[in-house]
N, C-alpha and C positions, 0 to 999 in steps of 0.2 A: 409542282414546284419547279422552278426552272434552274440547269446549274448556271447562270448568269448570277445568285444569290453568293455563290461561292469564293470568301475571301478571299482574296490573292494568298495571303498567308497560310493559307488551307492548303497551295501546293504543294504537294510533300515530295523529298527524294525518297528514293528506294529504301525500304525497311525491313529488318530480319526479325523473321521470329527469335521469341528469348532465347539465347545461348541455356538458361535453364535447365532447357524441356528436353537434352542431352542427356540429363541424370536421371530423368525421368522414364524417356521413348524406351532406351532397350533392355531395361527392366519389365516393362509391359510387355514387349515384341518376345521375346524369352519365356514369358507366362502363356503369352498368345500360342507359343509354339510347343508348349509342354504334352499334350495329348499327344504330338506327332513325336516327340522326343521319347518318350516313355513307352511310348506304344512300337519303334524302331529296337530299343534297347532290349523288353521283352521278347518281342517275335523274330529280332533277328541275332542272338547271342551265336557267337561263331561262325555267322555267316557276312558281316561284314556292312547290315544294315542298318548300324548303330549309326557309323559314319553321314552314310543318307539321312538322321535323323538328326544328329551336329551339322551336316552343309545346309538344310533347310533352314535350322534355327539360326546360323551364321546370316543367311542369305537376309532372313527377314529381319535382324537388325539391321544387317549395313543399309537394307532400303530404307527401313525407318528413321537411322540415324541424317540418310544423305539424304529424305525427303527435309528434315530441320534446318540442314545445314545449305542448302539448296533454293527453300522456301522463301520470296523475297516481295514485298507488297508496296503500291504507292496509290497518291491521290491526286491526280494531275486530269488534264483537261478536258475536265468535265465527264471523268469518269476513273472508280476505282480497280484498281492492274494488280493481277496476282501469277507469279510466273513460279514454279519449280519444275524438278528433277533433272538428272547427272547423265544420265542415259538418255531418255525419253523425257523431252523438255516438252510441258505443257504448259500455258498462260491463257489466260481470261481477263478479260474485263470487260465492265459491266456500266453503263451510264448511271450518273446518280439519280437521272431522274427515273432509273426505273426500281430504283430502292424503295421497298414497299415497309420491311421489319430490320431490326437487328438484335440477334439476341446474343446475350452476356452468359456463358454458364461456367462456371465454375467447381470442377470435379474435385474428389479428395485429391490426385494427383496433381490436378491445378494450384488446387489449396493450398498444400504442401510447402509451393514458392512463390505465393500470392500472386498466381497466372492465371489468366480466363483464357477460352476460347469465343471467338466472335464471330457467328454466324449471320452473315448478311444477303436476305433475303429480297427475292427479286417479283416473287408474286406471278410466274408463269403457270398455264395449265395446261401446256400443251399435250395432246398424244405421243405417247412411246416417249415420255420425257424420263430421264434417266430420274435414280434415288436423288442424285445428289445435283442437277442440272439448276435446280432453279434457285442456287442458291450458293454461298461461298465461304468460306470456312475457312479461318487465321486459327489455328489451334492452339496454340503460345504465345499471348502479349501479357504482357505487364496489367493491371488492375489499371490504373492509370491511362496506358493507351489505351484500352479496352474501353473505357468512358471519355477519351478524346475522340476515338472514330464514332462511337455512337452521337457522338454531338453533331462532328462534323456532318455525316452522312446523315442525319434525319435533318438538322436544326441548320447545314451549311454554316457553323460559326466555328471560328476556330478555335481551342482550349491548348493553353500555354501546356508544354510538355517538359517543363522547368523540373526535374530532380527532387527542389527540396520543398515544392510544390505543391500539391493538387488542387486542382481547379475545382470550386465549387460549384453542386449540383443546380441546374437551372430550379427557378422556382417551381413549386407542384401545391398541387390543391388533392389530399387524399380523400377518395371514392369510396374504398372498402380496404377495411384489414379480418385479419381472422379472428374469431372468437374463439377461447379455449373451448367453451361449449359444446361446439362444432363441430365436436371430437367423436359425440353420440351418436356420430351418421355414420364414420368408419363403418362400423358392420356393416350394416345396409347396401353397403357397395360391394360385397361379396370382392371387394379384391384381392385378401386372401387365399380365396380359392384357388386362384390362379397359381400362387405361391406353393399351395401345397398339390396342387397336381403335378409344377414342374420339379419339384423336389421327388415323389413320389417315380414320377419317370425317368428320375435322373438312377436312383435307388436302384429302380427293376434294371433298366438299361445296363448298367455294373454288374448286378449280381449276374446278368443275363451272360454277356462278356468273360466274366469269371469263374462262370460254371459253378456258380453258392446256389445250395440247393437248399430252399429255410430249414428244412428237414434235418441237417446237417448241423447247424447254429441250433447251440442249446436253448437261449431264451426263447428262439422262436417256436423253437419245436417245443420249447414246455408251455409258451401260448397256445399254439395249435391243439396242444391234450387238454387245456383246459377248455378251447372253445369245443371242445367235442362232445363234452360231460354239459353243457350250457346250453337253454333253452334258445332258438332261433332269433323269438321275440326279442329277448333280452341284448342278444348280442346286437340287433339291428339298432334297439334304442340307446345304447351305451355307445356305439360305434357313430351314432348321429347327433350325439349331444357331446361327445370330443371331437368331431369334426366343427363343430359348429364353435366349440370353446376354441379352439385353432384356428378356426380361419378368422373368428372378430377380432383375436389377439393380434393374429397377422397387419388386416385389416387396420386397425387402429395405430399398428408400427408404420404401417406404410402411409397413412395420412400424416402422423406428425410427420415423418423425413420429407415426406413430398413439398408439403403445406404448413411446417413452421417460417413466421414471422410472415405470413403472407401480407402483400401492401398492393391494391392497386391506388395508382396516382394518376391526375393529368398534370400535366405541364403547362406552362404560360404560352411555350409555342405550339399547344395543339397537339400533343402526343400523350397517349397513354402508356404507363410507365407499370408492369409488373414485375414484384420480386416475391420470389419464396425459395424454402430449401432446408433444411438442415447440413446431412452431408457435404449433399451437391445445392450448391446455391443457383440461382437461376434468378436473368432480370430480362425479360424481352419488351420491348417498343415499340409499340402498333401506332405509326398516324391515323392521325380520325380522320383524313381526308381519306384514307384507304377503307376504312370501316363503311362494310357492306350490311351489317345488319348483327341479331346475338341470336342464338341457340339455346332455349333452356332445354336441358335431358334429365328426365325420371326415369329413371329403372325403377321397375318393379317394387322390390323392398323399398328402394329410398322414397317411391311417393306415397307407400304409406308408412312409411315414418313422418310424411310431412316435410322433406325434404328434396331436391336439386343443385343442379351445378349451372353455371353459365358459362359459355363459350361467343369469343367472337366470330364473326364471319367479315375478315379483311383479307384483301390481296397480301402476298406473298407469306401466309400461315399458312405450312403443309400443313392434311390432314393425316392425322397420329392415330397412336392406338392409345385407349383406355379413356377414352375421349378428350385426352389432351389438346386436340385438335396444332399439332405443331405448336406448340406454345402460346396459344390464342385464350387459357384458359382466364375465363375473369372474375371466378367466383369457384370455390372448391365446394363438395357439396357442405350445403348451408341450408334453414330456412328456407323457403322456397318464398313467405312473403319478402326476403332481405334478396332474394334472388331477383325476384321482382322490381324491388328499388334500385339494384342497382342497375339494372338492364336501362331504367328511365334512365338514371343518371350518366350512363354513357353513352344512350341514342340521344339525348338531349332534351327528351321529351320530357311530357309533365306525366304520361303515367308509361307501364308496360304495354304494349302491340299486342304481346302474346298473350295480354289479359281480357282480351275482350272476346265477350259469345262469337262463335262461329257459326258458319252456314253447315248443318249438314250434310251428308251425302245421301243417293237414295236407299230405297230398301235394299236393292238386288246387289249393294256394296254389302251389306249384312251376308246374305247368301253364298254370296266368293269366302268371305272371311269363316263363316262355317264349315264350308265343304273342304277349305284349304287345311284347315286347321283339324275338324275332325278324321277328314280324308287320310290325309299323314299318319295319323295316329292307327287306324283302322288297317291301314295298307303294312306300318311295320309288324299289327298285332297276326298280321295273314303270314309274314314273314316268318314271325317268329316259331308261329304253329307248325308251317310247312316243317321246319327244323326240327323241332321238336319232334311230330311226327315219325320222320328220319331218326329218331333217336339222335340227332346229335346236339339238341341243347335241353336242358328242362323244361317240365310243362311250364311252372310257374312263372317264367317270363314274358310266353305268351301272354298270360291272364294278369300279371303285372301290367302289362301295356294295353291289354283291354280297360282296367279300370284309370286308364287316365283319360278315357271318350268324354269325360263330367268335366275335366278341366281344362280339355283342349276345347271345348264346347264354350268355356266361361271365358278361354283367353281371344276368341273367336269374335264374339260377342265384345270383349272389351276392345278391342280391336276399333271395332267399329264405332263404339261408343265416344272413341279419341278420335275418330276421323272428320276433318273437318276444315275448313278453309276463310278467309275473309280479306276482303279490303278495307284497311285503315289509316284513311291520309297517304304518306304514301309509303307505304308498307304494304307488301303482301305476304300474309300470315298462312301459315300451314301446320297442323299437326296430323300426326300419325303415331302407331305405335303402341304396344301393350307392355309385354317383358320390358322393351326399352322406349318410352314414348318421346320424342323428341316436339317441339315446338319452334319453329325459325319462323323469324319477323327479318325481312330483307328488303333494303330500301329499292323501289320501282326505278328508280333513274339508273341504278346498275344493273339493271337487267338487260340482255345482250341482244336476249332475241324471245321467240316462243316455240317449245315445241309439242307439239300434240301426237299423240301415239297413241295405239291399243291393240291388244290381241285379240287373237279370235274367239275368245270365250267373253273378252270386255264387247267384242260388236255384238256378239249374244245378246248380250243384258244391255245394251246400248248406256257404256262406260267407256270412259276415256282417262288418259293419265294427262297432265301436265307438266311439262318441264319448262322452268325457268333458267335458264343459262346465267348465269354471273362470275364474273371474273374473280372469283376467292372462292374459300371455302372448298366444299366438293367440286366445284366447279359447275354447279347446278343440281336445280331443288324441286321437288316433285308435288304437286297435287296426285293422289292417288285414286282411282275410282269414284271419280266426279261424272253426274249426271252429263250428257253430250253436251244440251242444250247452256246450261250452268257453267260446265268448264270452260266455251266458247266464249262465254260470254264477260266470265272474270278472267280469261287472255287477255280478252279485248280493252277490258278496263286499267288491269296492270300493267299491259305496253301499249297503250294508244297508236291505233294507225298499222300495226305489223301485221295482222291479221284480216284487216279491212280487207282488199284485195278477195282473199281466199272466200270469206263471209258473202262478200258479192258474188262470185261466182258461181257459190253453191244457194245463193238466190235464186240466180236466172233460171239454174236447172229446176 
């Protein structure tokens, strides 16, 4: 898009974040600093360290309050300007035409004074690029502006910012929303687990800190005499069947908050349009002109329960954790056949890329995923023995991590099983993956370059890996332990002419 599209009315003078976000900032900044303030008061009573733990907390508001009060943005020629701080004055900007996302979230703290933050995305992948480099961040506007610069900066149109106002949303055609249903996949994503590890760490970390010895705490220690008197077996089974009742609980809370009122949409000018959230609400907008290709990912549990998630692959979506993919998410785990329609329906296609047979790899890809896999397991159970040995761990952990040789064998084996590759129109398709199997279909005209690689156990077995360079996403996508001949050959196909050159040469010799 060219900023030549950009109404003259879209010029903006200089704009402050909400005066709001003042009642907000140093309430946060005050909670941010309580570990340091609590922990000064404690360890330095009578010595005068309290204060160091007040000037700290002082310090980090006034930054916070002068970052609000300092922070000042506009929309001017043919590119958007963001300048703060009091001391150390920083400013960016950014041309429109290299706005790739922008996304809308709104926190309980936002919510509060019906304020979003708008993070606008620029779609760089460069080396040593910093956390927050490729992308720009108005933390305080109004609901309102927060859907006039989304207009502006994707659509170039400008939205009346009239008071008693608000400008109606552009037309949309909706793709997918959520089904209460949906709900039954929570478990299966173990994310939960997460929740109760860090809670668990938090727990020890304290007690650890505070010198609590469970021994000390009555309930604990009248747990500990009852598990004394209690058969092994039993405790293991009781102890795996409340973690498991805990973590789907979890699981299942953390889906609705994430994933209530999910909607994706397209819009009449070409953008997809995602909202979801409970707490924190969330809307980000991906142009389809930026749309590199989707991602389906199966973890383990979730694909046999029969279910996945989809993710996009567009310039300026970091990649996140939990497979959020920087807010690229386009489908929460669902269905996997509803995964699959809607993937058509945002590549434009008539069916899914990632649903078509793949090519194989060869046997001696089997081989690597065995030895990898059982190897590790074999190599910890030598570890564990050594120790044991030594008298400083039990036997039975040894022999614990011997019998998992049977499932590190199967996950080996599935491994492989998922390995595989193909051209379809123009998409090149790749899966990999067992615990977490991923499938990406990425359109060939964004591919940047080729690059071929292997270790010295891949020239062994005469294997090679593939990387596709593309500007989104990871920043590039792998075929894994592809036949020599094979991998060469589907480079060649999915960037026409890159490889040519190299192919002749290693003719002539």
């Amino acid at each position: 898009m060219s900023t030549e599209a950009l109404p003259d009315a879209a010029v903006d003078h200089w704009h402050r974040l909400d005066r709001r976000m003042l009642l907000i900032r140093p309430v946060l900044d005050v909670v941010k600093s309580l570990p340091v303030l609590i922990g000064t008061v404690l360890l330095g009573r009578g010595n005068g360290w309290e204060w160091i733990g007040l000037g700290v907390t002082a310090l980090t508001v006034f930054v916070g309050v002068s970052h609000v009060l300092t922070s000042r943005y506009r929309i001017a020629d043919g590119q958007v300007e963001w300048s703060t701080g009091l001391l150390l004055r920083k400013h960016r900007a950014i041309p429109l035409d290299r706005i790739r996302t922008v996304d809308v979230t709104s926190e309980p703290k936002h919510r509060l004074f019906s304020l979003s933050a708008v993070r606008i995305g620029t779609g760089r992948h460069s080396l040593g690029q910093g956390a927050g480099d490729d992308q720009l961040v108005l933390d305080a506007v109004s609901e309102t502006e927060a859907h006039r610069l989304r207009t502006v900066l994707l659509h170039r149109k400008e939205v009346s910012t009239g008071s008693d106002a608000e400008a109606a949303p552009p037309p949309e055609q909706v793709v997918a929303e959520v089904d209460r249903k949906w709900v039954r996949y929570a478990p299966f994503t173990l994310s939960g687990l997460a929740v109760v590890g860090a809670v668990f760490a938090a727990v020890w970390h304290f007690a650890h800190q505070l010198n609590i010895d469970p021994e000390n705490v009555g309930p604990l220690r009248d747990l500990m005499d009852d598990l004394a008197n209690t058969a092994v077996w039993l405790i293991v089974v009781v102890a795996a069947v409340a973690l498991l009742v805990v973590v789907s609980l979890l699981s299942v809370g953390g889906y609705l908050l994430s994933f209530w009122n999910f909607k994706l949409t397209r819009e009449t000018e070409g953008t997809l349009h995602i909202r979801r959230g409970l707490v924190t609400t969330r809307s980000v907008s991906i142009e389809e002109d930026r749309l590199r290709g989707v991602e389906v990912k199966e973890t383990l549990p979730l694909r046999i329960a029969g279910g996945a998630r989809l993710t996009a692959i567009a310039g300026g979506l970091r990649e996140g954790k939990g497979g959020d993919k920087g807010g690229g998410l386009l489908l929460p785990p669902a269905p996997v056949g509803r995964v699959h329609e809607v993937a058509a329906e945002v590549l434009r296609e008539n069916f899914d890329p990632a649903t078509v047979p793949l090519n194989r790899h060869p046997r001696r890809a089997l081989t690597r995923r065995l030895t990898r896999a059982v190897g590790g397991v074999l190599f910890l159970a030598a570890v564990l023995f050594g120790l044991s040995w030594i008298d400083f761990l039990p036997s039975w952990m040894w022999q614990v991590a011997l019998g998992l040789v049977p499932f590190a064998a199967l996950v080996g084996w599935d491994r492989y099983r998922n390995l595989g590759h193909a051209i379809v129109g123009r998409y090149l398709v790749s899966r990999s993956g067992s615990l977490a199997r991923e499938t990406v279909a990425i359109r060939r005209e964004g591919i940047t370059g080729m690059v071929v690689s292997r270790s010295f156990f891949q020239r062994r077995a005469g294997l090679i890996t593939v990387t596709a360079p593309i500007a989104a996403g990871t920043g590039g996508y792998r075929v894994v332990d592809v036949g020599e001949s094979a991998g060469l050959a589907m480079a060649e196909q999915a960037a026409p002419g890159l490889l040519t050159p190299f192919l002749r040469r290693e003719t002539q010799r």
